[in-house]
Wavefront OBJ file of the C-alpha trace (Angstrom):
o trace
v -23.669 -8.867 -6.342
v -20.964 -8.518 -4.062
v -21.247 -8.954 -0.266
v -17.427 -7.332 0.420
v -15.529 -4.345 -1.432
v -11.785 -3.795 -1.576
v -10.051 0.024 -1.437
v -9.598 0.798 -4.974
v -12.079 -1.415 -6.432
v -13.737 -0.054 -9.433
v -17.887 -0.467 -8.484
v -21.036 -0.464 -10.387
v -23.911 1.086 -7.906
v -27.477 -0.202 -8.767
v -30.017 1.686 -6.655
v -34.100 2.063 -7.141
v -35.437 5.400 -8.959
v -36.269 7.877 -6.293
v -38.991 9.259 -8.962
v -42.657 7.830 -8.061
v -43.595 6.412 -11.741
v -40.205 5.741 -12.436
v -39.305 2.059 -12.255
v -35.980 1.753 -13.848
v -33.134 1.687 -11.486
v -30.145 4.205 -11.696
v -26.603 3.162 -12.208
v -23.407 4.384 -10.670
v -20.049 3.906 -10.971
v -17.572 4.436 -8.418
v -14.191 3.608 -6.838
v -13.886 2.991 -2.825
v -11.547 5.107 -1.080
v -12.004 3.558 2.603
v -13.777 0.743 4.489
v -15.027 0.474 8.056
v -16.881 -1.386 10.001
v -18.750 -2.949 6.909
v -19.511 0.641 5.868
v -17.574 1.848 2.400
v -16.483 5.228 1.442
v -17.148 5.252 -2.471
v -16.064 8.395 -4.912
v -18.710 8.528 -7.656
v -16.934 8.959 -10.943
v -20.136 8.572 -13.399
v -23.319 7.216 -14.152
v -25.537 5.750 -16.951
v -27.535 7.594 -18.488
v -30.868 6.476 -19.775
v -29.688 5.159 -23.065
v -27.399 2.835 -21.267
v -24.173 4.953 -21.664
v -21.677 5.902 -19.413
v -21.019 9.589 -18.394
v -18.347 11.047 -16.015
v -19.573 13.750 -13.297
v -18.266 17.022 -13.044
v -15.740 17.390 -9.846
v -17.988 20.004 -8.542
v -20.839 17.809 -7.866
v -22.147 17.771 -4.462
v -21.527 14.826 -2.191
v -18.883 13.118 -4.706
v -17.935 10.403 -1.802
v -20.595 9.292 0.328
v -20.992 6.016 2.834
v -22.696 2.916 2.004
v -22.984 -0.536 2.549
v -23.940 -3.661 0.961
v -27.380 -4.063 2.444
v -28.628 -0.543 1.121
v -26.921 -0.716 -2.188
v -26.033 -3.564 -4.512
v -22.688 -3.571 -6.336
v -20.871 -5.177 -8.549
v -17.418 -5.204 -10.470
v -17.257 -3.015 -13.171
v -16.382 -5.432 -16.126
v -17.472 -3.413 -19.104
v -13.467 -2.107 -20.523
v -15.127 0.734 -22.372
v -16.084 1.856 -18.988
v -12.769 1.451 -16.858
v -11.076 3.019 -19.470
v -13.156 6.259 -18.692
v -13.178 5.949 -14.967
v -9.309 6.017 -15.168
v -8.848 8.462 -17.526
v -11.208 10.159 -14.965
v -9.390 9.564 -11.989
v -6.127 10.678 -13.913
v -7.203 14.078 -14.288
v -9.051 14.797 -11.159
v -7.689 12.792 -8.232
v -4.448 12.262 -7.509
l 1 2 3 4 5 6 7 8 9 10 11 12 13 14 15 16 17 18 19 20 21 22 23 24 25 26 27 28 29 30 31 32 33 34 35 36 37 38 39 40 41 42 43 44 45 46 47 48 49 50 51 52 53 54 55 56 57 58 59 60 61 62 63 64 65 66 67 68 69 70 71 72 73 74 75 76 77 78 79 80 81 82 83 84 85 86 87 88 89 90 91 92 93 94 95 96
C-alpha cells in the first residue's frame, strides 16, 4: 500500500463494496493528474470486473477524476503489464 503518490503514477484503487451483502472489494485503476495538500486528483481509466479482468471506462462516465487520499482509499502500483499496456493505449486515445 502506498502512503505517497506521484503525478503520473499509474494506481490500482482498492475500495469496500458499497452493496450490503456484497463483501468483495472493487478495483480501480487510475493515473494522478495533481496533488495537494495530501489530497490526489486521480483520472479513472478502468476497473476489474468480477472475473478479475481489466476493463477501460467509457470517456463519458460521470466523475472520471475525483479527489482522494490515502487514508480513505488504499493504492498501489499497478504492476500487472497486461494492464499498463491498456491504460496507455487508453490514455493515447482519450487524453492528451
Amino acid at each position: 500500500m502506498l502512503n505517497k503518490l506521484a503525478v503520473n503514477q499509474y494506481v490500482k484503487m482498492v475500495k469496500p463494496n458499497d452493496t450490503k451483502n456484497d463483501k468483495r472489494m472493487e478495483v480501480e485503476y487510475g493515473v494522478v493528474l495533481n496533488e495537494h495538500d495530501n489530497k490526489y486528483d486521480v483520472m479513472s481509466v478502468g476497473f476489474e470486473n468480477k472475473n478479475g479482468v481489466f476493463l477501460e471506462y467509457s470517456t463519458n462516465v460521470e466523475n472520471l477524476v475525483q479527489t482522494y487520499t490515502t487514508q480513505e482509499t488504499a493504492f498501489d502500483e499497478v504492476k500487472e503489464n497486461e494492464v499498463r499496456r491498456k491504460m496507455d493505449r487508453w490514455l493515447e486515445r482519450n487524453y492528451k
